[in-house]
mmCIF file of the N, C-alpha and C atoms, coordinates in Angstrom:
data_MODEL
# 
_entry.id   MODEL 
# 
loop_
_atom_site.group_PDB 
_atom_site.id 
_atom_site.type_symbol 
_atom_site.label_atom_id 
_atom_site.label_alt_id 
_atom_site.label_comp_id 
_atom_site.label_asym_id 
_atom_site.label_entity_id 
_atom_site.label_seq_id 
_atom_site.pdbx_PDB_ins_code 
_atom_site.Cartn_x 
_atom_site.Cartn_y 
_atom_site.Cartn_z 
_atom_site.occupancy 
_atom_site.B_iso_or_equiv 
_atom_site.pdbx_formal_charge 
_atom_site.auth_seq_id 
_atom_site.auth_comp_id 
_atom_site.auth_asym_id 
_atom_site.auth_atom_id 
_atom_site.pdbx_PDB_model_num 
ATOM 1   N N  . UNK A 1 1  ? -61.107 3.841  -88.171 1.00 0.00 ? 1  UNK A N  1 
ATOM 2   C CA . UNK A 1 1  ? -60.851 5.263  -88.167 1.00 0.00 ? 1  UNK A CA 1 
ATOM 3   C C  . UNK A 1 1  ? -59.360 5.481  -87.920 1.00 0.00 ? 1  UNK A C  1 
ATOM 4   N N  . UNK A 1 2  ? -59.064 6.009  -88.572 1.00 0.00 ? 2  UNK A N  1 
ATOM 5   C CA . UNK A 1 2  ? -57.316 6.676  -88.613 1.00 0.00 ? 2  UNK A CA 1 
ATOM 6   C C  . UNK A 1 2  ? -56.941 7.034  -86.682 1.00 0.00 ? 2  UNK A C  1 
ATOM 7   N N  . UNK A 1 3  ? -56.159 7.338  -86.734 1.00 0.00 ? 3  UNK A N  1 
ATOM 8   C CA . UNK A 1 3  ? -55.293 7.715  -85.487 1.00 0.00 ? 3  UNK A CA 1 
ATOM 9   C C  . UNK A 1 3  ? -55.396 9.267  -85.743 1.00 0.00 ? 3  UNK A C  1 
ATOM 10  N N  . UNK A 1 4  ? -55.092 9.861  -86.848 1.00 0.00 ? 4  UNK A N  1 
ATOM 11  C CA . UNK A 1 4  ? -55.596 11.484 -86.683 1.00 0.00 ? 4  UNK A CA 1 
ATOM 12  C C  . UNK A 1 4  ? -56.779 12.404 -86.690 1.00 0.00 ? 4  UNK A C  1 
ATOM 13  N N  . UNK A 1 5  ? -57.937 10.949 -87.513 1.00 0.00 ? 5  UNK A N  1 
ATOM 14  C CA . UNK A 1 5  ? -59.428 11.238 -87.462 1.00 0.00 ? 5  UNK A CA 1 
ATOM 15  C C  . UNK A 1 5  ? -59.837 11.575 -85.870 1.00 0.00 ? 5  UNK A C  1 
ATOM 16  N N  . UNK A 1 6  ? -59.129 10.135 -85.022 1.00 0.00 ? 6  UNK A N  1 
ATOM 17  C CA . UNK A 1 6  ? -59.673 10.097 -84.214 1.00 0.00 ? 6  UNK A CA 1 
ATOM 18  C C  . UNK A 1 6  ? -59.262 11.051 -82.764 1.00 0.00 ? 6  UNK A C  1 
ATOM 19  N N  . UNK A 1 7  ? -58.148 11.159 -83.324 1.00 0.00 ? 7  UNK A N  1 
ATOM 20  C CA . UNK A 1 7  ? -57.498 12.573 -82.230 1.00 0.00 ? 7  UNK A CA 1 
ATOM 21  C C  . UNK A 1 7  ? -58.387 13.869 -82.665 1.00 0.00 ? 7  UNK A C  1 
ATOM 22  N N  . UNK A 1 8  ? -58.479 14.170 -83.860 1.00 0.00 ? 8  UNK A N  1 
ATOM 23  C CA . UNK A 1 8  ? -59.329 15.313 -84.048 1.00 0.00 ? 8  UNK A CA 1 
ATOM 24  C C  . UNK A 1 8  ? -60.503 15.713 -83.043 1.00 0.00 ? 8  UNK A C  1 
ATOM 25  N N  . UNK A 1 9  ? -61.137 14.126 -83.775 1.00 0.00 ? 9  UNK A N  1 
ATOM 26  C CA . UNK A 1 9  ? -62.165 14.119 -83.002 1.00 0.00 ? 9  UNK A CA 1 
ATOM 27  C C  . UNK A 1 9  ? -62.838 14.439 -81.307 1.00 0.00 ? 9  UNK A C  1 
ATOM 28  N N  . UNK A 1 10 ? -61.655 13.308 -80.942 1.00 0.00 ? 10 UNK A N  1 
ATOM 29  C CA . UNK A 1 10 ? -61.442 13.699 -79.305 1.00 0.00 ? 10 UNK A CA 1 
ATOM 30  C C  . UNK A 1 10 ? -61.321 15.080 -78.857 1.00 0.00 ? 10 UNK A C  1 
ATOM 31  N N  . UNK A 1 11 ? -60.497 15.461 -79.795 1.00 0.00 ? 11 UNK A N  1 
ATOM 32  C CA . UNK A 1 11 ? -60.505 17.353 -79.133 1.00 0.00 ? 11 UNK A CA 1 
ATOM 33  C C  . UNK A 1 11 ? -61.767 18.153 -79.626 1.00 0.00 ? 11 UNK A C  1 
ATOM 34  N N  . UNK A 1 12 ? -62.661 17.363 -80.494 1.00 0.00 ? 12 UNK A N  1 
ATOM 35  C CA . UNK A 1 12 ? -63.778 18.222 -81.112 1.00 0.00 ? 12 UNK A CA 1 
ATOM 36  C C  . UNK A 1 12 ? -64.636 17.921 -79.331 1.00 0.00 ? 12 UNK A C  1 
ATOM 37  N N  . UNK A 1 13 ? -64.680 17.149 -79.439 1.00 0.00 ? 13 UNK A N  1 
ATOM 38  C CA . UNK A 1 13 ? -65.371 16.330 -78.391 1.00 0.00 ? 13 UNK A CA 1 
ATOM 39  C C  . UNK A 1 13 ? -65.383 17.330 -77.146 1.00 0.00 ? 13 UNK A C  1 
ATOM 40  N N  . UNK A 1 14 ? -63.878 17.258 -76.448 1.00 0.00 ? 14 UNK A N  1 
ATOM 41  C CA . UNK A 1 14 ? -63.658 18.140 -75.406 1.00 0.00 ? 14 UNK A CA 1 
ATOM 42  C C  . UNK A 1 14 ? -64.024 19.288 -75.614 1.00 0.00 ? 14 UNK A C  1 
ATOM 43  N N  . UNK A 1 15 ? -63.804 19.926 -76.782 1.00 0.00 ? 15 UNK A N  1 
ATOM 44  C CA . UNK A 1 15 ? -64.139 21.613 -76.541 1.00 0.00 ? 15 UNK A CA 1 
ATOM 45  C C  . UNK A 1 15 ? -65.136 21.693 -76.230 1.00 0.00 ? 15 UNK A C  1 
ATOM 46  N N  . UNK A 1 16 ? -66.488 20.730 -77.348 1.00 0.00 ? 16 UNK A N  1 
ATOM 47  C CA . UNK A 1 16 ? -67.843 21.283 -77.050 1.00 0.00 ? 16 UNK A CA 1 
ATOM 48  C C  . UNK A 1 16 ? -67.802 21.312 -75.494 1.00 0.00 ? 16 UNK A C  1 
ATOM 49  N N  . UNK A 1 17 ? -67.939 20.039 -74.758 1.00 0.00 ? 17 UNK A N  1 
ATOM 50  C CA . UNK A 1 17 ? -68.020 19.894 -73.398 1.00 0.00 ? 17 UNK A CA 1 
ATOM 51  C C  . UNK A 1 17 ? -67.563 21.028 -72.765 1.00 0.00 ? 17 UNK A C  1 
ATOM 52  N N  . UNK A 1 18 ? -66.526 21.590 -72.833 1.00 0.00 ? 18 UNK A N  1 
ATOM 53  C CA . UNK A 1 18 ? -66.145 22.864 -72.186 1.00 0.00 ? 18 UNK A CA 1 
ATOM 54  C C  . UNK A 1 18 ? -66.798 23.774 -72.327 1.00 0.00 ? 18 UNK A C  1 
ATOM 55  N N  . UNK A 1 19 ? -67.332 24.436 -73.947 1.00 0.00 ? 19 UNK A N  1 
ATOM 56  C CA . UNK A 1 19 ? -68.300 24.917 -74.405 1.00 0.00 ? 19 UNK A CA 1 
ATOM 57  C C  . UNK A 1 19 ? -69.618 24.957 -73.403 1.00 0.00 ? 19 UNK A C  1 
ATOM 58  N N  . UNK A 1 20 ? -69.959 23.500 -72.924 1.00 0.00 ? 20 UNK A N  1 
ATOM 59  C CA . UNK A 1 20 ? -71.671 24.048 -72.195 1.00 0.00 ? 20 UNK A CA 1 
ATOM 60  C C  . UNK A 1 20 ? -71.241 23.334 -70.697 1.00 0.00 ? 20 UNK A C  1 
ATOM 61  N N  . UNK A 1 21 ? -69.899 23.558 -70.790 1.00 0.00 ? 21 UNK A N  1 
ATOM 62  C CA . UNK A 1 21 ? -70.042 23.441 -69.223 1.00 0.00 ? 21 UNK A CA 1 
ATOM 63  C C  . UNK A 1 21 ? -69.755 21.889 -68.265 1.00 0.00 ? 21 UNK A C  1 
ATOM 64  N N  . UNK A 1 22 ? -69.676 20.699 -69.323 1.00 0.00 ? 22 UNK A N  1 
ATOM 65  C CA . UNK A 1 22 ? -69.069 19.680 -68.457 1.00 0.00 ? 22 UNK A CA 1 
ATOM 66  C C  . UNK A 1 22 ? -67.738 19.503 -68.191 1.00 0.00 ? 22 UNK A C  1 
ATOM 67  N N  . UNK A 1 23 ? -67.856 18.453 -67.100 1.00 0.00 ? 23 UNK A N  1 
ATOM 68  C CA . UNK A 1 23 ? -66.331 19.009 -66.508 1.00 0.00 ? 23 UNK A CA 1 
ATOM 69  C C  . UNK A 1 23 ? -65.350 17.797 -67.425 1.00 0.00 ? 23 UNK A C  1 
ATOM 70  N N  . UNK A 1 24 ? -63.886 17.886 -66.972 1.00 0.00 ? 24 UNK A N  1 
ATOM 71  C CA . UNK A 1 24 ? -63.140 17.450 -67.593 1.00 0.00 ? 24 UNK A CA 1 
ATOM 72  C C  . UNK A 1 24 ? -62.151 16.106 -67.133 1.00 0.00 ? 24 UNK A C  1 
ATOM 73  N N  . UNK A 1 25 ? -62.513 15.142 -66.039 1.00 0.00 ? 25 UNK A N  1 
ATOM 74  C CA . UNK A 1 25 ? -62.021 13.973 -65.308 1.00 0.00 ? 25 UNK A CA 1 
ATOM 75  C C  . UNK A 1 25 ? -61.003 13.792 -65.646 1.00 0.00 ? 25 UNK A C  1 
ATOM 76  N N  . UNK A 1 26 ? -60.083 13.855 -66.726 1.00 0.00 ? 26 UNK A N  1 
ATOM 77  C CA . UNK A 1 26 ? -58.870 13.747 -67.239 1.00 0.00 ? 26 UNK A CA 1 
ATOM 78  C C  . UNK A 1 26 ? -58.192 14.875 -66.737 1.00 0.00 ? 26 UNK A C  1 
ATOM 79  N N  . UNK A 1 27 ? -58.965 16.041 -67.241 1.00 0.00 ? 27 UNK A N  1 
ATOM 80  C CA . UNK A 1 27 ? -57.638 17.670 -66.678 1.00 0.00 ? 27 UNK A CA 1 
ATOM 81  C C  . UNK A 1 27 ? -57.896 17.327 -64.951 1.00 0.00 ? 27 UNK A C  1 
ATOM 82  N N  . UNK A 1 28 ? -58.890 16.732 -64.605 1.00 0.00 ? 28 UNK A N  1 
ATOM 83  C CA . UNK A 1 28 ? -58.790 17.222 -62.856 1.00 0.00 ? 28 UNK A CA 1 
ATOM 84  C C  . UNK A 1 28 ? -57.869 15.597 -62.220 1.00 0.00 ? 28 UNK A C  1 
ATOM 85  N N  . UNK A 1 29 ? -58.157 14.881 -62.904 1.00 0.00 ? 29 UNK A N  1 
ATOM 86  C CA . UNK A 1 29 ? -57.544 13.806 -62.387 1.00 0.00 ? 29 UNK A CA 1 
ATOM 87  C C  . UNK A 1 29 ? -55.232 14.547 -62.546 1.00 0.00 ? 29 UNK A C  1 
ATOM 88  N N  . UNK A 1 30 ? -55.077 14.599 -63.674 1.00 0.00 ? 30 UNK A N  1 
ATOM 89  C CA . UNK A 1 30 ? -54.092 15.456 -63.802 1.00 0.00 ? 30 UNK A CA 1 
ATOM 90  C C  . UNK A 1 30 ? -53.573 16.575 -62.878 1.00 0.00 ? 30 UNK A C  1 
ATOM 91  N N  . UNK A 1 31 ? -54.454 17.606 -62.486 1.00 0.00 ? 31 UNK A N  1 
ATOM 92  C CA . UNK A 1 31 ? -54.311 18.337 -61.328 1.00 0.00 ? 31 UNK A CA 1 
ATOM 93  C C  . UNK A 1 31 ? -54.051 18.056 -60.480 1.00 0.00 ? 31 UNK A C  1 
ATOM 94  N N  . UNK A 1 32 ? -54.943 17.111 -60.126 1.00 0.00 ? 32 UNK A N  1 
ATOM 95  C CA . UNK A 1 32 ? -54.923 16.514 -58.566 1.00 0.00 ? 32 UNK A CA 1 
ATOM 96  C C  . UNK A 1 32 ? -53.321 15.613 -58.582 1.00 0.00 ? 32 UNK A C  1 
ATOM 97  N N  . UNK A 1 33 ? -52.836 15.088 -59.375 1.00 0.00 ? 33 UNK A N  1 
ATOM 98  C CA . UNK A 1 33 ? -51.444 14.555 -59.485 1.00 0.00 ? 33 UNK A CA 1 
ATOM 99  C C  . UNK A 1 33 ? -50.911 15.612 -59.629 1.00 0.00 ? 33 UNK A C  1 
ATOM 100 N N  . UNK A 1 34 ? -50.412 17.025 -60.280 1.00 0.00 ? 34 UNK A N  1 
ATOM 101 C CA . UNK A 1 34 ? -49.241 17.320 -60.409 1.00 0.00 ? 34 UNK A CA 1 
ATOM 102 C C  . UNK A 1 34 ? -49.366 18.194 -59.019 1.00 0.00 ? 34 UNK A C  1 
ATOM 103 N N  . UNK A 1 35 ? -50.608 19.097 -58.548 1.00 0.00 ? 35 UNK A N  1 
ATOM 104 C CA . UNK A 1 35 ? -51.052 20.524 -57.111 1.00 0.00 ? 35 UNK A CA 1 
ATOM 105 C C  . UNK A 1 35 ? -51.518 19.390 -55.999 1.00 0.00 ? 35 UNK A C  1 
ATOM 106 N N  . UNK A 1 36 ? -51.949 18.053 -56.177 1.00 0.00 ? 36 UNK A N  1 
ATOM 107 C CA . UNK A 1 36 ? -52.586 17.671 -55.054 1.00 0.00 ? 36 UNK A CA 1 
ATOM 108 C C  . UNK A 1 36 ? -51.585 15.840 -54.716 1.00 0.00 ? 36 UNK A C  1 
ATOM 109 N N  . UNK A 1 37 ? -50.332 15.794 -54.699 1.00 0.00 ? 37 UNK A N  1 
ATOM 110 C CA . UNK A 1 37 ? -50.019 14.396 -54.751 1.00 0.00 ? 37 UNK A CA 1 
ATOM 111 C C  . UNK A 1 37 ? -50.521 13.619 -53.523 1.00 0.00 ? 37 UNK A C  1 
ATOM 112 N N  . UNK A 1 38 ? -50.755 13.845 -52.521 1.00 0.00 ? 38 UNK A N  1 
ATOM 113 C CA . UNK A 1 38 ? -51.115 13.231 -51.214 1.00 0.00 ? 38 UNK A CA 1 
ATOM 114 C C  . UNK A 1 38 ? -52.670 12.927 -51.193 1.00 0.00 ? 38 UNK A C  1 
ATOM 115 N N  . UNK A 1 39 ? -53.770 13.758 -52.228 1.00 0.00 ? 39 UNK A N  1 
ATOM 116 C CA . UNK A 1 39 ? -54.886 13.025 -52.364 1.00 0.00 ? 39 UNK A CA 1 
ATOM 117 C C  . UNK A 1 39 ? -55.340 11.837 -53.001 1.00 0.00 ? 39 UNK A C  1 
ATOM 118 N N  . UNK A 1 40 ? -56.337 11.423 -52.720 1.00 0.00 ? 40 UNK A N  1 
ATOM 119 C CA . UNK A 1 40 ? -57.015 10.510 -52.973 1.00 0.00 ? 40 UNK A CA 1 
ATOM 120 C C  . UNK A 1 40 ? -57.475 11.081 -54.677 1.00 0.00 ? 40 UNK A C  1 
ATOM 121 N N  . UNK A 1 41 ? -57.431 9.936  -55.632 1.00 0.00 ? 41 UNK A N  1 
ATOM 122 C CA . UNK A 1 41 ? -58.267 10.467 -56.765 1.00 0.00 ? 41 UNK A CA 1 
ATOM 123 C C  . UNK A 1 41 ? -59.682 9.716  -56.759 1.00 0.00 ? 41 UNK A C  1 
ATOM 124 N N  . UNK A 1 42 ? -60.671 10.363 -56.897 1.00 0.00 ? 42 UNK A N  1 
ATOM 125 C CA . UNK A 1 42 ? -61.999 10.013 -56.754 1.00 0.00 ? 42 UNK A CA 1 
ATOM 126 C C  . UNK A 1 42 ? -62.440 9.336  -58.410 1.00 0.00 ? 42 UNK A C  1 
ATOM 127 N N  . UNK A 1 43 ? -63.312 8.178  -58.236 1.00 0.00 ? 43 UNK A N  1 
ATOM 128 C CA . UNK A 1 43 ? -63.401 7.645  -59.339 1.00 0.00 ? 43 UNK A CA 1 
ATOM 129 C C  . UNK A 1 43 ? -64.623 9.014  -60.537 1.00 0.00 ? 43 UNK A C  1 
ATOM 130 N N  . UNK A 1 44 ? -64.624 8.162  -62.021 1.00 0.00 ? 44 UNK A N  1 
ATOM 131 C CA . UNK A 1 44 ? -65.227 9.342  -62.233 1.00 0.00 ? 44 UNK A CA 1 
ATOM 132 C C  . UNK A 1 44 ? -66.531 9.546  -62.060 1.00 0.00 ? 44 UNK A C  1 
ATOM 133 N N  . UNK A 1 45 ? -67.272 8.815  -61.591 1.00 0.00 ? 45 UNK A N  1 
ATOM 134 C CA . UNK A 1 45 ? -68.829 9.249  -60.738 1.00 0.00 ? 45 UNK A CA 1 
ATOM 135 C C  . UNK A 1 45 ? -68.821 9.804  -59.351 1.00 0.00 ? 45 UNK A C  1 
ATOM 136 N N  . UNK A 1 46 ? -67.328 9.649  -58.730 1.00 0.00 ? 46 UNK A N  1 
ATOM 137 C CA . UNK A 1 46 ? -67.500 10.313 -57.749 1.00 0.00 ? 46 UNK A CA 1 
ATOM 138 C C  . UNK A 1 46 ? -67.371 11.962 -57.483 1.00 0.00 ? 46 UNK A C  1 
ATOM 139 N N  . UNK A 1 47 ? -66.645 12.116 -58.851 1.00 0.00 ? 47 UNK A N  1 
ATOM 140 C CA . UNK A 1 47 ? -65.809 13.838 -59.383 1.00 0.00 ? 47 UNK A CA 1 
ATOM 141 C C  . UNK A 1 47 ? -67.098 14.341 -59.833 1.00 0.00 ? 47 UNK A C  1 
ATOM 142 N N  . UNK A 1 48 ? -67.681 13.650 -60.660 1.00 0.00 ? 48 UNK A N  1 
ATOM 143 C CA . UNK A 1 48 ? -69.077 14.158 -61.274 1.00 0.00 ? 48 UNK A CA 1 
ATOM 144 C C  . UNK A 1 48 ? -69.869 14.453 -60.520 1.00 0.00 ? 48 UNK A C  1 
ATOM 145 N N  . UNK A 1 49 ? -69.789 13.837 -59.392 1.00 0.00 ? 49 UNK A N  1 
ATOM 146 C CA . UNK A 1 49 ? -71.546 13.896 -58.189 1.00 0.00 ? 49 UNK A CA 1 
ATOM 147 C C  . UNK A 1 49 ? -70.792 15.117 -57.345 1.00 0.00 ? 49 UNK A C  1 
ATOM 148 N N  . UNK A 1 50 ? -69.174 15.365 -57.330 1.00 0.00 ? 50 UNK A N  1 
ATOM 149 C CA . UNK A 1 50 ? -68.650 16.725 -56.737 1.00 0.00 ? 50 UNK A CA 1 
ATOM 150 C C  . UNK A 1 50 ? -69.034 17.913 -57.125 1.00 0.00 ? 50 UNK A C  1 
ATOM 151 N N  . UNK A 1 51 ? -68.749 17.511 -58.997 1.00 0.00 ? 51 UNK A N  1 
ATOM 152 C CA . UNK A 1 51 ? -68.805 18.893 -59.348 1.00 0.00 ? 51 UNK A CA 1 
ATOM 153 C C  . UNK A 1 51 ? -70.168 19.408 -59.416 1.00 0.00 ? 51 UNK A C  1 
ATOM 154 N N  . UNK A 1 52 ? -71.343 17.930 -59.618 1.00 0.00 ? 52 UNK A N  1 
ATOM 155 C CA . UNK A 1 52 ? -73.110 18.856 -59.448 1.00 0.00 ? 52 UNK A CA 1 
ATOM 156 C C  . UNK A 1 52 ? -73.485 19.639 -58.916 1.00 0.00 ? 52 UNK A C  1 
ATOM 157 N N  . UNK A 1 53 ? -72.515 18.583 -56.926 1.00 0.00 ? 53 UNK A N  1 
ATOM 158 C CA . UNK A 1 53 ? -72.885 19.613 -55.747 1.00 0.00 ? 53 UNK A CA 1 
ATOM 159 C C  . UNK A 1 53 ? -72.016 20.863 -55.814 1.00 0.00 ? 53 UNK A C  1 
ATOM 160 N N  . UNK A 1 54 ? -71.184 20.829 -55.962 1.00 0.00 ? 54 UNK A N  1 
ATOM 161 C CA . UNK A 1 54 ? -70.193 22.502 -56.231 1.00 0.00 ? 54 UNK A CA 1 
ATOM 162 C C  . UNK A 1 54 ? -70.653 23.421 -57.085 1.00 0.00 ? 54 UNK A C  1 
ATOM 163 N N  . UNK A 1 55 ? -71.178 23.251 -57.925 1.00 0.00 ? 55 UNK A N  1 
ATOM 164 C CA . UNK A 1 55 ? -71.464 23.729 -59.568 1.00 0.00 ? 55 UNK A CA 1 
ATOM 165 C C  . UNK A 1 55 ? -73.084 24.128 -58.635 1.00 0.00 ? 55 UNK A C  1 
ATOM 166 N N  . UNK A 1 56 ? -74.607 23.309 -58.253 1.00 0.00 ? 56 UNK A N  1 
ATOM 167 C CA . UNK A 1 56 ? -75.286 23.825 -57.835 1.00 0.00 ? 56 UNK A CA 1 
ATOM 168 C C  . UNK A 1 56 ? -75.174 24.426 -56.619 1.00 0.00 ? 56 UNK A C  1 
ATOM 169 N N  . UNK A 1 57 ? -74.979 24.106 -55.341 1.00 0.00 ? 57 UNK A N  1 
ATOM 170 C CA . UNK A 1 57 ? -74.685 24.152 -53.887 1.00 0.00 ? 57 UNK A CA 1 
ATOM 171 C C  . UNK A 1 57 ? -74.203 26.043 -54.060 1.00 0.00 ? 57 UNK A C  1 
ATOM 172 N N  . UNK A 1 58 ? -74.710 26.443 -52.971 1.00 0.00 ? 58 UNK A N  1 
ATOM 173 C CA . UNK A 1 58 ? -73.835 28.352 -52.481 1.00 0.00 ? 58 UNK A CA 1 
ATOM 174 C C  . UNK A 1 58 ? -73.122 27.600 -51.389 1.00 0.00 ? 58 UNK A C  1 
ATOM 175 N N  . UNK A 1 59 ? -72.360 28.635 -51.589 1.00 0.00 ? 59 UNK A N  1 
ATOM 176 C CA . UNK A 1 59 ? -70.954 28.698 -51.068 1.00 0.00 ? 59 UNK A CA 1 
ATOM 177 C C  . UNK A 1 59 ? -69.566 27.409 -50.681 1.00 0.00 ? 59 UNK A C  1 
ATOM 178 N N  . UNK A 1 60 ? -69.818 27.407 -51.985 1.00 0.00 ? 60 UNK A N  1 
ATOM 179 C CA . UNK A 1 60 ? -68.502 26.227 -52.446 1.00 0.00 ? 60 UNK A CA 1 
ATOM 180 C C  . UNK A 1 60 ? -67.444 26.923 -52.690 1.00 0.00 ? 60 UNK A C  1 
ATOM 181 N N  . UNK A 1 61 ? -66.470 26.455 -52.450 1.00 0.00 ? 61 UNK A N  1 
ATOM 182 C CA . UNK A 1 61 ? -65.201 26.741 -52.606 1.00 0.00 ? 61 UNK A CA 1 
ATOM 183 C C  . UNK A 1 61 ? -64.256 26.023 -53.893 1.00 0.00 ? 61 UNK A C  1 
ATOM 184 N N  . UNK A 1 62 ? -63.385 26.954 -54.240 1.00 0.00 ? 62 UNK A N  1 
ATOM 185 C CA . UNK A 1 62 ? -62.784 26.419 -55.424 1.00 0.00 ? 62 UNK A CA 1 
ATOM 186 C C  . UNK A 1 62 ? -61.423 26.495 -54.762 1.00 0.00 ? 62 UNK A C  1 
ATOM 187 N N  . UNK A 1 63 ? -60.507 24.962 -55.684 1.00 0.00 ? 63 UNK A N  1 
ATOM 188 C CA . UNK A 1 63 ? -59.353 24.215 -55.171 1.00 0.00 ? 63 UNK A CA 1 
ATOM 189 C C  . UNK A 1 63 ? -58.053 25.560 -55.843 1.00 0.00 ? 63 UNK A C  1 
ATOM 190 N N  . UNK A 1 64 ? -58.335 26.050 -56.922 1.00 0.00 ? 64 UNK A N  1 
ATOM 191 C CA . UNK A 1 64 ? -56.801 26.857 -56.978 1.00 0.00 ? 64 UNK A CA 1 
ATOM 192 C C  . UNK A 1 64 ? -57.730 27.706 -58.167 1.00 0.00 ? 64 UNK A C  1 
# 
């Protein structure tokens, strides 16, 4: 597969996901480096099992 097939693709990829709602380990890993440098980055099953409990759980708090 080409190098532009496959970039396409990747962004086809991400939108849907955004689309129904999964999260994005790349944009938050990113965040957390440029708003959070002194944290820890959590691997990506550990961001995922965050965002279940945040995403289901009342009264969670959001980072920015």
């Amino acid at each position: 597969m080409s190098t532009g097939i496959s970039d396409r693709l990747g962004r086809a990829v991400a939108t849907v996901k955004r689309i129904v709602g999964m999260p994005n380990y790349a944009a938050y890993v990113a965040h957390l480096r440029e708003h959070h440098p002194g944290c820890a980055i959590p691997s990506e099953r550990e961001y995922f099992d965050l965002y279940l409990k945040t995403k289901y759980s009342t009264g969670g708090s959001r980072c920015c």
